[in-house]
mmCIF entry with sequence, helices, sheets and N, C-alpha, C, O atoms, coordinates in Angstrom:
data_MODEL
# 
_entry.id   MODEL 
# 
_entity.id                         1 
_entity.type                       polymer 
_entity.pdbx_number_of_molecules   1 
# 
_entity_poly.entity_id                      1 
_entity_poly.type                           'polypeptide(L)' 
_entity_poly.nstd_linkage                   no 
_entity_poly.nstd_monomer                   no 
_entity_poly.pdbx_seq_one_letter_code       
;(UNK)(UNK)(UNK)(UNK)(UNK)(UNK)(UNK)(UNK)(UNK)(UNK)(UNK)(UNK)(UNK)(UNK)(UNK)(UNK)
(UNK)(UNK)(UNK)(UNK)(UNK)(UNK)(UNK)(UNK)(UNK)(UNK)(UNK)(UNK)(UNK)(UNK)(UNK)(UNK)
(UNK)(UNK)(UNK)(UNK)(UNK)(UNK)(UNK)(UNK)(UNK)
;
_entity_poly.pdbx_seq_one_letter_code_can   XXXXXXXXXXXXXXXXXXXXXXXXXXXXXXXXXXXXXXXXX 
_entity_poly.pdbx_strand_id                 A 
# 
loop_
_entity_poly_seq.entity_id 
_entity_poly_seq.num 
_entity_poly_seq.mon_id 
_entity_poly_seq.hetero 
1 1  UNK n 
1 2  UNK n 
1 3  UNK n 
1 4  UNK n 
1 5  UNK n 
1 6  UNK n 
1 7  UNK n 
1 8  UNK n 
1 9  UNK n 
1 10 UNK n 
1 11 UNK n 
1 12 UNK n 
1 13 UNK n 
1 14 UNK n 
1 15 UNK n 
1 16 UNK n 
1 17 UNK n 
1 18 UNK n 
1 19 UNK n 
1 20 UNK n 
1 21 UNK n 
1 22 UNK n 
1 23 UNK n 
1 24 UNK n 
1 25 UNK n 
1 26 UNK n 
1 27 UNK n 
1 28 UNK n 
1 29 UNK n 
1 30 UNK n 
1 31 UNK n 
1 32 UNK n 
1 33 UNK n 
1 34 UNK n 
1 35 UNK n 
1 36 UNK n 
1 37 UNK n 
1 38 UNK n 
1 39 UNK n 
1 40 UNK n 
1 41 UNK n 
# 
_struct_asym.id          A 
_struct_asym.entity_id   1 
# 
_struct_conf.conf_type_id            HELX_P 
_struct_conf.id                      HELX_P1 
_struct_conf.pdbx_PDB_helix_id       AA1 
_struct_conf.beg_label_comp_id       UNK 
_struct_conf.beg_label_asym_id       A 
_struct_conf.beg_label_seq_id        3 
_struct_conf.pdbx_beg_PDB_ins_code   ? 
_struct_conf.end_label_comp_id       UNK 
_struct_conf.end_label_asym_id       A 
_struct_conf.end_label_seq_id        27 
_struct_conf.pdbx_end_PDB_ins_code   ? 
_struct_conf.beg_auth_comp_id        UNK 
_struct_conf.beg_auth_asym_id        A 
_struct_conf.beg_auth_seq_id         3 
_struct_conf.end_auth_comp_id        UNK 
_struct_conf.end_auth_asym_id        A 
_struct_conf.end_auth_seq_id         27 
_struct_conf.pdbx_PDB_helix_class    1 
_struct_conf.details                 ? 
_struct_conf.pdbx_PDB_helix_length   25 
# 
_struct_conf_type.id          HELX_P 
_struct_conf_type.criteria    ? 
_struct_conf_type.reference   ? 
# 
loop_
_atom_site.group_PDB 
_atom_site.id 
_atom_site.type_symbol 
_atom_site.label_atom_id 
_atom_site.label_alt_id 
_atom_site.label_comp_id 
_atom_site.label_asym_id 
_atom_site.label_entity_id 
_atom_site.label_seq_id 
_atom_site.pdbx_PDB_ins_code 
_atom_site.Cartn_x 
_atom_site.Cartn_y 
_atom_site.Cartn_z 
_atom_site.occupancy 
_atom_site.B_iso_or_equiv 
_atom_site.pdbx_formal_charge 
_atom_site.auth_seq_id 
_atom_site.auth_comp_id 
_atom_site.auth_asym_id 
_atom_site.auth_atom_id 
_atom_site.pdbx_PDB_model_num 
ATOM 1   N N  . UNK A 1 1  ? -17.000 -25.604 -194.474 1.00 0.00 ? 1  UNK A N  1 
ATOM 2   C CA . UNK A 1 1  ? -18.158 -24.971 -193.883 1.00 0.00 ? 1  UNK A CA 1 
ATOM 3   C C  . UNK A 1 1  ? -19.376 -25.306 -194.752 1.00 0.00 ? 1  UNK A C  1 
ATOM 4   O O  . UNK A 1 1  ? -19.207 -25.386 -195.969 1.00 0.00 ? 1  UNK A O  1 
ATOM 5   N N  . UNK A 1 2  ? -20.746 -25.534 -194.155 1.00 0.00 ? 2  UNK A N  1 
ATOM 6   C CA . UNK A 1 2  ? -21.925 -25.850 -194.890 1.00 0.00 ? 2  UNK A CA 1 
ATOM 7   C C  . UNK A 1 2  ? -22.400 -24.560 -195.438 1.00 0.00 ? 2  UNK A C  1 
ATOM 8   O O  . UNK A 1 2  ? -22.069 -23.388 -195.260 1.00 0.00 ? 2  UNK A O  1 
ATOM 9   N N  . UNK A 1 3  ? -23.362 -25.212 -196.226 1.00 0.00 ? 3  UNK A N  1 
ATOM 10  C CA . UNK A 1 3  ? -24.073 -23.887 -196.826 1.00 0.00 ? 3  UNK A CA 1 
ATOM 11  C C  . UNK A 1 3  ? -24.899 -23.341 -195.782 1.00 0.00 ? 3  UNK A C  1 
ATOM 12  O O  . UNK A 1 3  ? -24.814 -22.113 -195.746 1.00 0.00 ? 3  UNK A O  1 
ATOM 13  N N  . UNK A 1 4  ? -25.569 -23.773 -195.032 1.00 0.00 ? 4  UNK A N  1 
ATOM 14  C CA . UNK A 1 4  ? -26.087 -23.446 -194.092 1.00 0.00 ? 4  UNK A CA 1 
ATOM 15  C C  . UNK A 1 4  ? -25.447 -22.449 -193.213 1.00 0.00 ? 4  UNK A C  1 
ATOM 16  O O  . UNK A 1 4  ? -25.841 -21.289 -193.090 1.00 0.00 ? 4  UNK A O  1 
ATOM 17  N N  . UNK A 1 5  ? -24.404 -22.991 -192.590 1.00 0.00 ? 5  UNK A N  1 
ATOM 18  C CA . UNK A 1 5  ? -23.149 -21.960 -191.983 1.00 0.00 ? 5  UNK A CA 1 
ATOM 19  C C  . UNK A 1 5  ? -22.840 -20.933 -192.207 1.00 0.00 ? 5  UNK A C  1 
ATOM 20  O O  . UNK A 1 5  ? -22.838 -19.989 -191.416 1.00 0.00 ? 5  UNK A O  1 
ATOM 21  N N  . UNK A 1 6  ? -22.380 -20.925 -193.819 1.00 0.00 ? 6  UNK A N  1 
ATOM 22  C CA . UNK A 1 6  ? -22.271 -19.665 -194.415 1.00 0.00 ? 6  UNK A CA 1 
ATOM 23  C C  . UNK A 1 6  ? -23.299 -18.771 -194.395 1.00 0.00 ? 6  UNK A C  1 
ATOM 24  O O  . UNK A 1 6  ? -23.201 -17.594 -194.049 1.00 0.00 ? 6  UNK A O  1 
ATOM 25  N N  . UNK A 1 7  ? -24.485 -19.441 -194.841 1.00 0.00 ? 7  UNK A N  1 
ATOM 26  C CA . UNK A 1 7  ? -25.617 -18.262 -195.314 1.00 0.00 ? 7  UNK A CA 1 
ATOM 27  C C  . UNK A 1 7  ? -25.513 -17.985 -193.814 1.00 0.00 ? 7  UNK A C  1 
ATOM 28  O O  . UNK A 1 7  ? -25.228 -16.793 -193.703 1.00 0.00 ? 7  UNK A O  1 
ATOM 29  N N  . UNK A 1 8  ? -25.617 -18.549 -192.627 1.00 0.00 ? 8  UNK A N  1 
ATOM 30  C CA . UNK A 1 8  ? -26.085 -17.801 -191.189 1.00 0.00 ? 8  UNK A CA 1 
ATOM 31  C C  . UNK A 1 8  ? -24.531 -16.593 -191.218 1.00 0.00 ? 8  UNK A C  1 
ATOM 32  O O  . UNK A 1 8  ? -24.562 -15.436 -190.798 1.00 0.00 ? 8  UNK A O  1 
ATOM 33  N N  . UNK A 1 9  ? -23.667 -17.083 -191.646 1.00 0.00 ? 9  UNK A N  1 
ATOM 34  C CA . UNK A 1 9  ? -22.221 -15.971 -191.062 1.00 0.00 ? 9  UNK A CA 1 
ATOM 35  C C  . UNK A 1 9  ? -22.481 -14.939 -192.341 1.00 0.00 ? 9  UNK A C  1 
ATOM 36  O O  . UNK A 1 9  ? -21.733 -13.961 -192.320 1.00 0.00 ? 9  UNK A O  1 
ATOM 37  N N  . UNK A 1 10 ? -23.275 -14.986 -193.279 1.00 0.00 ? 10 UNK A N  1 
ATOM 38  C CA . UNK A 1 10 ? -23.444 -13.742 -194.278 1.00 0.00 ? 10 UNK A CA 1 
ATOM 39  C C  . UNK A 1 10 ? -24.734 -13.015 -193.563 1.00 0.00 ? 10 UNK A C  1 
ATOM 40  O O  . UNK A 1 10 ? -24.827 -11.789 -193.506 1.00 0.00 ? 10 UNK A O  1 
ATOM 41  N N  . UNK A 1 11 ? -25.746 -13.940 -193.010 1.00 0.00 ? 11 UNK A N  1 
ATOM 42  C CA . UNK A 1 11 ? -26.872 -12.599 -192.307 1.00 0.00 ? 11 UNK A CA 1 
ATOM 43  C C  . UNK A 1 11 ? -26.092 -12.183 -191.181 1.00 0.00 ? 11 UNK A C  1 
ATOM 44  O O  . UNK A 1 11 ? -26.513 -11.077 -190.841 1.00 0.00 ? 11 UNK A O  1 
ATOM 45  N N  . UNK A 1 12 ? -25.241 -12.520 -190.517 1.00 0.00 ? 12 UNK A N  1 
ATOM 46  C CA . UNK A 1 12 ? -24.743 -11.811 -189.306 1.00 0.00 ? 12 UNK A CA 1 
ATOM 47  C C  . UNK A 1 12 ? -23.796 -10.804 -189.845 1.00 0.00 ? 12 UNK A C  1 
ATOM 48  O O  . UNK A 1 12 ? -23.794 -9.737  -189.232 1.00 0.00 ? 12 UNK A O  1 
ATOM 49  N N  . UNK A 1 13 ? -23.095 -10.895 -190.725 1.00 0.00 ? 13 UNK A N  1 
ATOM 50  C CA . UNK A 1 13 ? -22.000 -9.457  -191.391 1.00 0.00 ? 13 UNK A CA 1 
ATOM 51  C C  . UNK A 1 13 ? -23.451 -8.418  -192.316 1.00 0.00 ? 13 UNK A C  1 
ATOM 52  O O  . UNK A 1 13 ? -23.681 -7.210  -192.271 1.00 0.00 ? 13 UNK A O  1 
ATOM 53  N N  . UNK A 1 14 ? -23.828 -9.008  -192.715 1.00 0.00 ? 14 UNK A N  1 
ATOM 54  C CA . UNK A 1 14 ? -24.817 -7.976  -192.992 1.00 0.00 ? 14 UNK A CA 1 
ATOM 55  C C  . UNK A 1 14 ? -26.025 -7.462  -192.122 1.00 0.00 ? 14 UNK A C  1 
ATOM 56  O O  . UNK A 1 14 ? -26.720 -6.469  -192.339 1.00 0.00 ? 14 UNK A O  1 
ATOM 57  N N  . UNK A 1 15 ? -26.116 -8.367  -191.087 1.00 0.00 ? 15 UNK A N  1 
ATOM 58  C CA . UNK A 1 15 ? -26.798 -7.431  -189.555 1.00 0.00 ? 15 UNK A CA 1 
ATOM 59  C C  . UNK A 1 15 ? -26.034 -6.282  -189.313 1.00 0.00 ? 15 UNK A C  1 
ATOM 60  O O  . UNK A 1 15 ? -26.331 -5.098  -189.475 1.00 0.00 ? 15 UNK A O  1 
ATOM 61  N N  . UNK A 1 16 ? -24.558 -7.030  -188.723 1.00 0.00 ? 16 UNK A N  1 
ATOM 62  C CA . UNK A 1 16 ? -23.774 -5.722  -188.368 1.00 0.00 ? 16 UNK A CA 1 
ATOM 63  C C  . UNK A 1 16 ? -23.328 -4.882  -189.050 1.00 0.00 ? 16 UNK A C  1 
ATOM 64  O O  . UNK A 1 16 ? -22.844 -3.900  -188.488 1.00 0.00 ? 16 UNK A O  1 
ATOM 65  N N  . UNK A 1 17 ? -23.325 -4.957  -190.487 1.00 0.00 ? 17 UNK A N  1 
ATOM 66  C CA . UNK A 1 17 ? -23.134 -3.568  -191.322 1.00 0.00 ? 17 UNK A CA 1 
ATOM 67  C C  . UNK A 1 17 ? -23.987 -2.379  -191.261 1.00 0.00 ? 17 UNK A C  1 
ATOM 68  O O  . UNK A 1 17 ? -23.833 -1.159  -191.197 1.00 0.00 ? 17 UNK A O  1 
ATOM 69  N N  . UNK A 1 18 ? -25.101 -3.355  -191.315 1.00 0.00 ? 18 UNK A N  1 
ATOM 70  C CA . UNK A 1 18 ? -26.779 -2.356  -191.057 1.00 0.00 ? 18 UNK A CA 1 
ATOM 71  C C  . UNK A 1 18 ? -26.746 -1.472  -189.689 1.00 0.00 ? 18 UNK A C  1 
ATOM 72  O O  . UNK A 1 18 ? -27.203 -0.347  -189.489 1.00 0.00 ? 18 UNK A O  1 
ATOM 73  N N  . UNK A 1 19 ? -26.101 -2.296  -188.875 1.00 0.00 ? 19 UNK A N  1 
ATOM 74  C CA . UNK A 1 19 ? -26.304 -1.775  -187.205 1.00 0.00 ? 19 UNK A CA 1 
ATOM 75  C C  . UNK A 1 19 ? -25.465 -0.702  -187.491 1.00 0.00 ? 19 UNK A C  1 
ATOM 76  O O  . UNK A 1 19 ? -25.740 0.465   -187.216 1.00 0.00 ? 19 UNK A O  1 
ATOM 77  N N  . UNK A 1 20 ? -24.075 -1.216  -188.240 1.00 0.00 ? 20 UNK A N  1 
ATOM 78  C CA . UNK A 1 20 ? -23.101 -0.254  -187.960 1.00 0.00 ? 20 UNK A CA 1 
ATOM 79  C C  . UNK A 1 20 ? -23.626 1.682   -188.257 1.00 0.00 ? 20 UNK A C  1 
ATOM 80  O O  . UNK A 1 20 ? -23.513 2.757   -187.668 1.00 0.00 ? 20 UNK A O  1 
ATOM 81  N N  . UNK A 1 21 ? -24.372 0.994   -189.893 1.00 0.00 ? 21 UNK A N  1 
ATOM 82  C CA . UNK A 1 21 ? -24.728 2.319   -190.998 1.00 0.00 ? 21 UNK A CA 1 
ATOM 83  C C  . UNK A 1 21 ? -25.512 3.278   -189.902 1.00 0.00 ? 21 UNK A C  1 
ATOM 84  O O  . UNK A 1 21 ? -25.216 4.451   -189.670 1.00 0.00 ? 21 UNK A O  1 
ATOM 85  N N  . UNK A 1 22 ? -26.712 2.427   -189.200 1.00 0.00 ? 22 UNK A N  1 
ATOM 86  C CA . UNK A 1 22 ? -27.790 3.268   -188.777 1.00 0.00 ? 22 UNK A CA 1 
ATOM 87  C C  . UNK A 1 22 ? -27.397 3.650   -187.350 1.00 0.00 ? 22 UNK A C  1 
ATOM 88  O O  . UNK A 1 22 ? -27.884 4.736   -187.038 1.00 0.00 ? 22 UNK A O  1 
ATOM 89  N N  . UNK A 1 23 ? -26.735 3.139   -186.487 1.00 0.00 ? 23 UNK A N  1 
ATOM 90  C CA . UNK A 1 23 ? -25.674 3.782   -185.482 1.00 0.00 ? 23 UNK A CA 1 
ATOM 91  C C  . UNK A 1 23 ? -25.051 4.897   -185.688 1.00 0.00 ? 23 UNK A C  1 
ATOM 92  O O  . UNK A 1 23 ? -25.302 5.872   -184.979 1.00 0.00 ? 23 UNK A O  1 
ATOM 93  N N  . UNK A 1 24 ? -23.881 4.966   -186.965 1.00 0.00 ? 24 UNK A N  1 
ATOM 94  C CA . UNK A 1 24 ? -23.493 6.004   -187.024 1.00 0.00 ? 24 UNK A CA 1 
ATOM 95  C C  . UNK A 1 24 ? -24.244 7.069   -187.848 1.00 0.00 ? 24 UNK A C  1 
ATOM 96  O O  . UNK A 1 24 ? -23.596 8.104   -188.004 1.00 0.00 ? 24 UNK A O  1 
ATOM 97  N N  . UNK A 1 25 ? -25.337 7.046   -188.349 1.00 0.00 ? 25 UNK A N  1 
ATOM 98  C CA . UNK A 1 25 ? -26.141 8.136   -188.676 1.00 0.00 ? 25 UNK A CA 1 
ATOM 99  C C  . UNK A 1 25 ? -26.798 8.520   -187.746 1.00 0.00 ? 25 UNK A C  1 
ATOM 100 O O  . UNK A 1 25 ? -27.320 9.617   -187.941 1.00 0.00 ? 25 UNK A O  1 
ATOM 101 N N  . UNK A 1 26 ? -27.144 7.712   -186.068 1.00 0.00 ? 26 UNK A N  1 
ATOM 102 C CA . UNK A 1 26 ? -27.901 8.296   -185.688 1.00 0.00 ? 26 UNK A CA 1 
ATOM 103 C C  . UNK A 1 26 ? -26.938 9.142   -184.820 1.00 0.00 ? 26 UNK A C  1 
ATOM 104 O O  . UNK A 1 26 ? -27.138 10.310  -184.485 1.00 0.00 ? 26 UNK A O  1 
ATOM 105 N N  . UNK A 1 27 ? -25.665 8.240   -184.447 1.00 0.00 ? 27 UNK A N  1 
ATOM 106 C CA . UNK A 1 27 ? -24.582 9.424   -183.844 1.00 0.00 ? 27 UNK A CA 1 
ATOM 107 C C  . UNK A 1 27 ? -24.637 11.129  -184.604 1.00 0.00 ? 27 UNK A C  1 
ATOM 108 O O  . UNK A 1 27 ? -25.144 12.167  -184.178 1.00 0.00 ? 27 UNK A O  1 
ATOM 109 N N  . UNK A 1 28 ? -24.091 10.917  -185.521 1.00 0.00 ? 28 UNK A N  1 
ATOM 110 C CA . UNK A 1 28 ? -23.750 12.359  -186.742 1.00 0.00 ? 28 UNK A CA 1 
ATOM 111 C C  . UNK A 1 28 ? -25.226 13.211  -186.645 1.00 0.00 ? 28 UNK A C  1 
ATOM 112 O O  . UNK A 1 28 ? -25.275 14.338  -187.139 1.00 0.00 ? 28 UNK A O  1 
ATOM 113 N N  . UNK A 1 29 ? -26.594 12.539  -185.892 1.00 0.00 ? 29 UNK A N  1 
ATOM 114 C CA . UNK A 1 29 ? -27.412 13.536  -185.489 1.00 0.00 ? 29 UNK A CA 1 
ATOM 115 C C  . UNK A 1 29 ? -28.980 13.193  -186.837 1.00 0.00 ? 29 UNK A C  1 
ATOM 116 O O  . UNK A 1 29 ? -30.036 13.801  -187.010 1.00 0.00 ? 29 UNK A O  1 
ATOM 117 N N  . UNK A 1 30 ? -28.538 12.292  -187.334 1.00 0.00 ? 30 UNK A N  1 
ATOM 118 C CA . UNK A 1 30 ? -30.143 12.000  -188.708 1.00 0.00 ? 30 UNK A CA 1 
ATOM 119 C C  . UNK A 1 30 ? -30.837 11.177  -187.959 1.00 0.00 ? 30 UNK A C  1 
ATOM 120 O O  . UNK A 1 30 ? -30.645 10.328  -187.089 1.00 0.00 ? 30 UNK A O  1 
ATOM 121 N N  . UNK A 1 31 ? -31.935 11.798  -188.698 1.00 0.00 ? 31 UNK A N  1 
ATOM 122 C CA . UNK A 1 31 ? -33.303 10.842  -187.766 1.00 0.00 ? 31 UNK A CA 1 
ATOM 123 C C  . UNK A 1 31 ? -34.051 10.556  -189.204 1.00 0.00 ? 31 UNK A C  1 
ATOM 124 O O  . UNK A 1 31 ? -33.946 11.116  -190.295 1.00 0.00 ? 31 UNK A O  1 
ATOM 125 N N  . UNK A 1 32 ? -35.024 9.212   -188.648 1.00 0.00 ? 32 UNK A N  1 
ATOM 126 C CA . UNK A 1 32 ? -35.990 9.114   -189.895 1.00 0.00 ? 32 UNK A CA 1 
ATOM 127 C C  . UNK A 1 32 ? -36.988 9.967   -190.833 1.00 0.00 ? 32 UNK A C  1 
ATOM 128 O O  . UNK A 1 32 ? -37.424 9.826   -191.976 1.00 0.00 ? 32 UNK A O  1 
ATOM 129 N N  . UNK A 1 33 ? -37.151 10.980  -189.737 1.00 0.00 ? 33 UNK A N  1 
ATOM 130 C CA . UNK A 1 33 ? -37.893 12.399  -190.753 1.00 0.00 ? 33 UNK A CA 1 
ATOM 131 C C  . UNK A 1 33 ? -37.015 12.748  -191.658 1.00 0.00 ? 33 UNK A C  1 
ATOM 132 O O  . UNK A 1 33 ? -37.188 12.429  -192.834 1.00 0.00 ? 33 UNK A O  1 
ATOM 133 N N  . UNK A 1 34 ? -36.267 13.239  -191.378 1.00 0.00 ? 34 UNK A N  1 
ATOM 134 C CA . UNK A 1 34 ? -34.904 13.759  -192.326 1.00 0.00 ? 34 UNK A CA 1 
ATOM 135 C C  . UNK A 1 34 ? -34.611 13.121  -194.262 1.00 0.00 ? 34 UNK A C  1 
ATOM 136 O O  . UNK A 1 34 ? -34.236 13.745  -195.255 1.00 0.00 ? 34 UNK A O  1 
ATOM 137 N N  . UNK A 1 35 ? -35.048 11.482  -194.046 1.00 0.00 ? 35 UNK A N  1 
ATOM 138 C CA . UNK A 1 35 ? -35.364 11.003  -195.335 1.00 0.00 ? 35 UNK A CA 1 
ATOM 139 C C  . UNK A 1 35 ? -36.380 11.017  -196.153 1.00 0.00 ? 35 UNK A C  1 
ATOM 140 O O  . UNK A 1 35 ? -36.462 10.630  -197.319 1.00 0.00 ? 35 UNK A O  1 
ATOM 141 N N  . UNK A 1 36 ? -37.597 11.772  -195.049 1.00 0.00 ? 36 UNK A N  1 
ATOM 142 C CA . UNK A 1 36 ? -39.041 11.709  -195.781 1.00 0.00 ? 36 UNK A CA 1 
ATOM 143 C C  . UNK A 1 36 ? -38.957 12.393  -196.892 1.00 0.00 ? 36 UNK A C  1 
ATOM 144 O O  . UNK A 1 36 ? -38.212 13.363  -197.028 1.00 0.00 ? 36 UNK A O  1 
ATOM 145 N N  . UNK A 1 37 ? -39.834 11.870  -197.911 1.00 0.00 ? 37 UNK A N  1 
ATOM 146 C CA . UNK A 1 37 ? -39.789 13.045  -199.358 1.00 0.00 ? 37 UNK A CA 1 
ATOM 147 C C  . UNK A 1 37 ? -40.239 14.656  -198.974 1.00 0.00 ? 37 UNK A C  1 
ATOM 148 O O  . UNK A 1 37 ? -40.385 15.411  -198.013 1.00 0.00 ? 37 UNK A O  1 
ATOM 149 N N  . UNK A 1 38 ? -40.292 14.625  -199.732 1.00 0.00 ? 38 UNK A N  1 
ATOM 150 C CA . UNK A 1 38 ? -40.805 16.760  -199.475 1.00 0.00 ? 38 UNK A CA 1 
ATOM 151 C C  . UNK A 1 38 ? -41.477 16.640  -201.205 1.00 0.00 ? 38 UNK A C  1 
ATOM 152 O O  . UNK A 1 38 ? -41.315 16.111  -202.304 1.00 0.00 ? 38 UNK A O  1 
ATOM 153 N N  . UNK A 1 39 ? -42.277 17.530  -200.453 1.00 0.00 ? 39 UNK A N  1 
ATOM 154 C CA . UNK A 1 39 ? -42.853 17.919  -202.230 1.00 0.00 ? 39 UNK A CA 1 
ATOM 155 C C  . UNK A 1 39 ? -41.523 19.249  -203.124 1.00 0.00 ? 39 UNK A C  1 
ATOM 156 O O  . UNK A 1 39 ? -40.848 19.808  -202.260 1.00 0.00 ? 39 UNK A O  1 
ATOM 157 N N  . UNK A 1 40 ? -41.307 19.532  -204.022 1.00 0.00 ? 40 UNK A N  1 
ATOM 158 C CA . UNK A 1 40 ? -40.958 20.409  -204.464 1.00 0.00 ? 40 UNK A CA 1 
ATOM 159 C C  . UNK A 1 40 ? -40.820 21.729  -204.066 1.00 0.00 ? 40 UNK A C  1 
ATOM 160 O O  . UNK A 1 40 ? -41.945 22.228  -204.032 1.00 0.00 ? 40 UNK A O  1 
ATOM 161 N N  . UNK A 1 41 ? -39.964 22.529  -203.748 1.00 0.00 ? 41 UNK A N  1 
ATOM 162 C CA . UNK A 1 41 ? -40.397 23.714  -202.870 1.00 0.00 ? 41 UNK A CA 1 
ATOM 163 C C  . UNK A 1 41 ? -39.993 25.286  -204.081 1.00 0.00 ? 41 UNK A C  1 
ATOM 164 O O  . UNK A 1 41 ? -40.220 26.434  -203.699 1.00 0.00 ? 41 UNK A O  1 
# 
């Protein structure tokens, strides 16, 4: 396999890891507010 090849079949497993992560967080109910900082309370 070329280097080329590879690097394209390493951005596609690390697309779908990403898809996978932020799929199932958005299943389990997290949204992007949820990570915003907060000041100190």
């Amino acid at each position: 396999m070329s280097a080329a090849a590879r690097a394209a079949h390493l951005v596609w497993v690390v697309m779908l890891g990403a898809a996978t992560y932020f799929g199932a967080l958005w299943l389990l109910g997290f949204r992007p507010g949820d990570f915003a900082k907060r000041g100190a309370e």
